[in-house]
N, C-alpha and C positions, 0 to 999 in steps of 0.2 A: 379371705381365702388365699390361700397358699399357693406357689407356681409348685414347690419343690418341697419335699420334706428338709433336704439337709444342703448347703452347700458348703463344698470342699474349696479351699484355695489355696494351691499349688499340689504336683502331681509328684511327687517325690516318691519315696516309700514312704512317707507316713499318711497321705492325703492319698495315695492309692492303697496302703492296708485297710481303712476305715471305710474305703468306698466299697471294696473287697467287702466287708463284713455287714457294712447295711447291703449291698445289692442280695448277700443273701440270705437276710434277713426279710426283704422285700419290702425296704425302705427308698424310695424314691431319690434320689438326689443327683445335683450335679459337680462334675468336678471341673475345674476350669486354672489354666495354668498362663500367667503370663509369657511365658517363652515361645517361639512360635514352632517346636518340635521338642523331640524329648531331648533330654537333657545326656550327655556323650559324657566322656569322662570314667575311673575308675572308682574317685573319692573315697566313700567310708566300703570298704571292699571287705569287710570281715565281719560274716554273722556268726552271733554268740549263739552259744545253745538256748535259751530260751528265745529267739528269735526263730531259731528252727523249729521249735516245737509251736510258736504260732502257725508257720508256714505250715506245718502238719497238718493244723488245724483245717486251714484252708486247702488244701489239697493239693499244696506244691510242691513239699519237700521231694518227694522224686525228681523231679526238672532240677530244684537246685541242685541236690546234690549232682545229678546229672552235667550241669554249666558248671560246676565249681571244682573246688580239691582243695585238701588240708595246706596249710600254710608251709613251705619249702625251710629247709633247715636254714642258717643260717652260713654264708660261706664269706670271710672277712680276709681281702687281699691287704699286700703292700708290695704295691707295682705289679707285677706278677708271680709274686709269691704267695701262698695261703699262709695265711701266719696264725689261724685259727678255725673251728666249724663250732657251727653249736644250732642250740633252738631256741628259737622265742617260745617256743609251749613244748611240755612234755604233752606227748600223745597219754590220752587215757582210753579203757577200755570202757567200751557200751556195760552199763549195768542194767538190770532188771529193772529199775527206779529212773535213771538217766538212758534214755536210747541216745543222744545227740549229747554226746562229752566235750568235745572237742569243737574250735571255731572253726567257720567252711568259709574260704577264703573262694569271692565271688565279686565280678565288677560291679559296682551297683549301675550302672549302664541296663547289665543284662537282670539285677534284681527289679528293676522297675519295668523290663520289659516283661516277664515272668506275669507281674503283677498286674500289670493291663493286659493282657492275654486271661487271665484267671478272672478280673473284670469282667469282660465281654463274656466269658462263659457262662458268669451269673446271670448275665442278661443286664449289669449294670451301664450307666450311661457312661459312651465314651469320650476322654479326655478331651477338653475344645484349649487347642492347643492357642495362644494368640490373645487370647483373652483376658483381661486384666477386671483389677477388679479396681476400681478409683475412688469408692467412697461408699458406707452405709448408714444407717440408722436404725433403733430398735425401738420397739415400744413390746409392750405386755403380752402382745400375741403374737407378734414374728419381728422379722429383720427384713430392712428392703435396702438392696444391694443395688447397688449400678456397676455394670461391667461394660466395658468397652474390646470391641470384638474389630478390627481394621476399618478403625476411627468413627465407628458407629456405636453409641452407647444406649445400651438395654436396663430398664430397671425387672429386677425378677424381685418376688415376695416370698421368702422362705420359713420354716421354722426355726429354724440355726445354723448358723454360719461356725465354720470351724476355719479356723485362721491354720496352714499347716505350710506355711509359704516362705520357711527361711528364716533365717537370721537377720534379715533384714528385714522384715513381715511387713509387710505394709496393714496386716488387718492390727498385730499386735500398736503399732507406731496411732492407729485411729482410734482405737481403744485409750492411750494413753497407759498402758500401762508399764510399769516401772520393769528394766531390764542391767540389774546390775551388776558388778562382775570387773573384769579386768582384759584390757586389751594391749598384748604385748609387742607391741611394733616394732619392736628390737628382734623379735625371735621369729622370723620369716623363715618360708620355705620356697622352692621352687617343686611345682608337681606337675609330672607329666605323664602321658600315654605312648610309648615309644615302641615301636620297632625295630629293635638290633640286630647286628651282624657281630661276628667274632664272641660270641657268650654262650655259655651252656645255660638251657632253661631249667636244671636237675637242682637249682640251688637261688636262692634269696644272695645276690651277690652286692658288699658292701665295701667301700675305704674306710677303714677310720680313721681317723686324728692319731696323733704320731703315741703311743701309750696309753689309749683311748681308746673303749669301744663307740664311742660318738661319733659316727660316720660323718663323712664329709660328701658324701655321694653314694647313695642306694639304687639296685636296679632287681626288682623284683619280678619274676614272673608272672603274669596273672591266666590264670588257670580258662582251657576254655579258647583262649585266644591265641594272637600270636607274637601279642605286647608283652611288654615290661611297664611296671608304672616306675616313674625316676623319679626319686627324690632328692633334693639336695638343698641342706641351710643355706641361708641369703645372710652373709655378714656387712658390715656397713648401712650407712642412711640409701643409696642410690638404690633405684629402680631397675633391677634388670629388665632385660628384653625379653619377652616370649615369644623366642623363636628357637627352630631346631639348631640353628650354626649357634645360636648362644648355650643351648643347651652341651653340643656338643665341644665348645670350648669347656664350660666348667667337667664338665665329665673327664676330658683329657687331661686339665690342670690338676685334678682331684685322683689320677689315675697314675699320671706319670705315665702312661700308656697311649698307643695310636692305634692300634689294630682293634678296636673294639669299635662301631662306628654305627651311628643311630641313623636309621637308616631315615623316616618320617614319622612324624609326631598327630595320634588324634584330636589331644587336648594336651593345653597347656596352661596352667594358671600360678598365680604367684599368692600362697597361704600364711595369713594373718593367726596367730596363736591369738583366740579368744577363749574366756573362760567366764561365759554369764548365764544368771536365770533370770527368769519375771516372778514378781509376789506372787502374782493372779494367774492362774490357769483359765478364770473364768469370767468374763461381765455378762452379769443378762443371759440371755440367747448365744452369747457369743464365746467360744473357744478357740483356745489356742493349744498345740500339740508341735512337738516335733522340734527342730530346731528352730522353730519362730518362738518358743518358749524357754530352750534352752540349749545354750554351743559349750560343745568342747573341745580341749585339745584331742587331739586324730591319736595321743597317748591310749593304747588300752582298747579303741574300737567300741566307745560305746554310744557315741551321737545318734549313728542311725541306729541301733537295736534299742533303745532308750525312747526313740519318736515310734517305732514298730510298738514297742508297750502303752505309749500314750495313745494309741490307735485302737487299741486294742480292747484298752480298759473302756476307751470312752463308747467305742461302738454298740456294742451291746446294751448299754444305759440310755442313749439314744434311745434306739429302737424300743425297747421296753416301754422310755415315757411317751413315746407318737404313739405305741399303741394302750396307751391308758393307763401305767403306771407312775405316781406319783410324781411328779417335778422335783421333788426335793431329791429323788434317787441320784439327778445328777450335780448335786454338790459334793458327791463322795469321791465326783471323778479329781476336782482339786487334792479331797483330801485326802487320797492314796497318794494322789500322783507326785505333787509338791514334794515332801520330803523322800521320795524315792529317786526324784530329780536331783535334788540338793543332795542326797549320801552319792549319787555316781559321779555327780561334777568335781564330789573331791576324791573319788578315787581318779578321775582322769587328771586334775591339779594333781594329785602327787605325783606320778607318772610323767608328768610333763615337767616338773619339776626336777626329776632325775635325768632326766636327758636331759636339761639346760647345763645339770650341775652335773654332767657327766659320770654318776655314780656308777658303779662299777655292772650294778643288776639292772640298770637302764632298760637293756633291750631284754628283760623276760618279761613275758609274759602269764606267770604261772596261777596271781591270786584266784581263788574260788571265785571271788565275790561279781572278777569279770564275765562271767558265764551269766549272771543274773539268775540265777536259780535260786538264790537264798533270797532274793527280792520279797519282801513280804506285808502285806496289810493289816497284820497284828495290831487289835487294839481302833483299828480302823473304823468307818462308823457302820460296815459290814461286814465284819466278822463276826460271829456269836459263838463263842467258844463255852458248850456246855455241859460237857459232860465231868462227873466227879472226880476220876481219875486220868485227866489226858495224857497222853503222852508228846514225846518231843515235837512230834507233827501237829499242830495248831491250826483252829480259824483265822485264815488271814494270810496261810501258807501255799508256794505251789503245792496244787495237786501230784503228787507220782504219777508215773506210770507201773505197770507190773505188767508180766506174761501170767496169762490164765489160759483156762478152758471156757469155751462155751458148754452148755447141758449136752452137749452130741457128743465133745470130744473133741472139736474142731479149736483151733487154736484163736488167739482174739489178746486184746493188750487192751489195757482200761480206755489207754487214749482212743482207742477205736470206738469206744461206749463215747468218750466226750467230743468227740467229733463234729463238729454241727454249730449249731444255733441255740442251742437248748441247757437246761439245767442238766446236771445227772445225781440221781439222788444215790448212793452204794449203802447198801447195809450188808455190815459184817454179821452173820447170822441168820438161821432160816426163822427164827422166832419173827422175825420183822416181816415177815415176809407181804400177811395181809396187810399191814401198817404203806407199808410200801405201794404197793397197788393202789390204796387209797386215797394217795397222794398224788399220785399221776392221772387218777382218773380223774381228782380236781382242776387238775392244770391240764386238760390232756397235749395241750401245743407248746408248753413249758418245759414240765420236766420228763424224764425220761427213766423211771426207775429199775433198780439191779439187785438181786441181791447174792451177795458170794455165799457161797456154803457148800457143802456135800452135794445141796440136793436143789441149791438154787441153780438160776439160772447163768453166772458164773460160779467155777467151779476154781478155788486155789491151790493149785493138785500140789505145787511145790513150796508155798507160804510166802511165795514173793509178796503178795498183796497184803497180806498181813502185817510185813516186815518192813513194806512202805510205810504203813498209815501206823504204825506201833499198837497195834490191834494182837494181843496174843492168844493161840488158839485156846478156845474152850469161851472167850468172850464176846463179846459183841460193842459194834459202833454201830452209828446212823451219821453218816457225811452227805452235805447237798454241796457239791460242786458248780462253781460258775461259769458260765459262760466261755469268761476269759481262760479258766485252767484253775482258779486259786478256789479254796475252802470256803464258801461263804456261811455255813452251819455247820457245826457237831455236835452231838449229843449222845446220851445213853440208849434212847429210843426216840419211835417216832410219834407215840402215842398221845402224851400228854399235853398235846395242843402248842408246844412251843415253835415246832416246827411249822405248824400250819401258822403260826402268828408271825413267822418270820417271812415268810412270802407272803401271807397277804399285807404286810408293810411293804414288802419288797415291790410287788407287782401288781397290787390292786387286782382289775378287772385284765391284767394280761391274757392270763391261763386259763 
């Protein structure tokens, strides 16, 4: 017998998105974090749009965007001169398909408090701060963990232990499994939380290098607050100090300037350029997610929205197999996740690589691919792409979003339908219609079905939805949506039994 369905180890954002998603799921678990309060600092400060649209999911993006704001242009002195402006991202505008285009520049400080507040709402358990986790074991039916809580050590018996504890993991290092990659010790950084006097907060203010857009010292506003986060390369073998007067010399040496003057510092830390993953996602019972599975360079901002998708993907498959769905459902979580790890480790290697090699496009920020919306499980071992003619939008793909109507008139956006916990099944067409009820009446705690048409119950009065899914009018599609946001079935209909063979593989006695 089991103390706990799941337990989480470390409380970061990705060990609180997952606790987020089983507590409302009403999956049991506990999250337990060696630090003895939460963790300060501004760190990985920039959510990508598919990170927003998780927080959607869970019902936070108002508060973020609320704590946050778009990332500040760029404004590049020399001494007190502006000798350039510019942006690391062009703003893009919300589309019918994309509501959240653009990254929201947020401390993760305040994103993980966000996240334990949305925790507690669920009714999930809260964070035991202090608690270390020192050693486990698995066998066939659970995992038994020893955690040590102010030098008292607990053994708990869970169903799966999810490792989500850092780059230094202590669950991945017990596991033994392989974490390789490359660690630049030449390429330090100095980060800090600061407080200034004499700077305008209107602008991302930077030195560069003399013919260089390679800063020599960054002072960034961070939205929300009343800091700057400071960045600045650590050249030579020696150790600086982490302190505000050390700060404040390299700042001056880097500035040519005295009237600009850091007033106190929250956090301060000295940043190691790592660039690794692990083979395994997975042993046994036992997971790993987040950056205990894989680090990157702070190039590009995708460390943390990368461990926010491994939370994501895995939560749901959890919950599904505690409640009676297959065991094998969660080997898919490796094998989505592994190669979707490995393509953004090299987009933040290349990125990191531009700033070492000071190329001239360093500081943009503009590729699609950093949004992670094209992220896709194509070919994956649940996708089932089957209809005869598909078009560009595929099994395996995010879901869109579109503006519709409800049957009233009342206005409603798909992601409002996928919301939750649940499957959404969409059929294009009212011919689907009794097909669709069908379906939901089998699963009634699964899925959720929709059908757009004239005369269904969403209505696509302008063909945004259509022009999502490349559904064009006078046709018809059958899509089941997962969970997480992405396509898990497409077909031509929902009749011929393939669909129903695809959840009952998926989900057994779930639904």
């Amino acid at each position: 017998m089991n103390d706990v369905a799941v337990l989480i180890v470390g409380a970061g954002p990705t060990g609180l998105t997952l606790a987020c998603d089983l507590a409302r799921r009403g999956v049991a678990c506990r999250i337990v974090e060696r630090s003895g309060s939460p963790a300060v600092g501004s760190r990985g400060r920039g959510l990508q749009p598919r990170t927003q649209e998780v927080f959607d999911d869970l019902g936070i993006i108002e508060r973020v965007r609320a704590a946050g704001g778009d990332y500040p242009d760029i404004r590049a002195h020399r001494g007190e001169d502006v000798v350039w402006e510019g942006r690391m991202i062009e703003h893009r505008e919300p589309t019918p398909d994309v509501p959240h285009p653009n990254p929201w520049m947020l401390p993760q400080w305040r994103t993980t408090q966000l996240l334990r507040d949305r925790l507690a709402e669920f009714g999930g358990s809260h964070v035991e701060f202090g608690t270390e986790l020192t050693g486990f074991e698995q066998d066939a039916d659970g995992v038994l963990a020893t955690l040590v809580h102010d030098g008292v050590p607990e053994l708990v018996r869970v169903g799966y232990l999810v490792g989500a504890d850092g780059g230094h993991s202590a669950v991945r290092r017990t596991l033994g499994v392989g974490f390789e990659g490359e660690t630049f010790d030449t390429h330090r950084m100095l980060v800090a939380d600061v407080t200034v006097d004499g700077l305008s907060r209107s602008h991302w203010h930077v030195w560069p290098e003399t013919e260089s857009r390679t800063f020599r010292v960054g002072l960034c506003p961070l939205p929300g607050t009343d800091s700057f986060q400071f960045t600045a390369p650590v050249h030579g073998e020696a150790t600086p100090e982490l302190t505000l007067a050390a700060l404040q010399k390299t700042l001056d040496a880097a500035t040519g300037r005295t009237d600009i003057t850091l007033l106190d510092s929250s956090w301060i830390t000295l940043f190691r350029a790592n660039i690794r993953m692990v083979d395994r996602y997975r042993v046994g019972r036992v997971f790993l997610a987040g950056d205990a599975a894989h680090v990157h360079s702070p190039a590009g901002g995708q460390g943390l929205n990368t461990g926010v998708q491994d939370a994501y993907n895995l939560g749901w498959k959890l919950a599904a197999v505690l409640a009676g769905a297959p065991a094998e459902l969660l080997d898919s979580y490796e094998a989505e996740r592994l190669p979707v790890a490995a393509a953004v480790l090299g987009i933040s290697s290349t990125l990191h690589h531009k700033a070492v090699n000071r190329e001239p496009d360093a500081h943009r920020r503009d590729d699609p691919a950093l949004q992670q919306l094209g992220l896709t499980y194509r070919g994956g071992p649940l996708a089932r792409e089957e209809r005869a003619e598909p078009g560009s939008v595929l099994a395996g793909d995010r879901a869109p979003d579109a503006p519709c109507l409800a049957a009233d008139g009342s206005p409603l956006r798909l992601f409002d339908l996928f919301r939750g916990p649940h499957f959404t099944l969409l059929a294009f067409g009212s011919r689907h219609a009794d097909a669709v009820a069908e379906v939901a009446a089998r699963h009634p705690k699964l899925v959720r079905g929709h059908v757009i048409a004239p005369s269904g119950d969403v209505v696509d009065a302008e063909g945004h939805a259509g022009r999502a899914y490349c559904v064009a009018p006078g046709t018809s599609a059958v899509l089941l949506i997962r969970p997480d946001g992405y396509i898990g079935w497409a077909g031509d209909t929902a009749t011929d039994g393939r669909l129903d063979a695809y959840l009952d593989g998926l989900v057994s006695s779930v639904g």
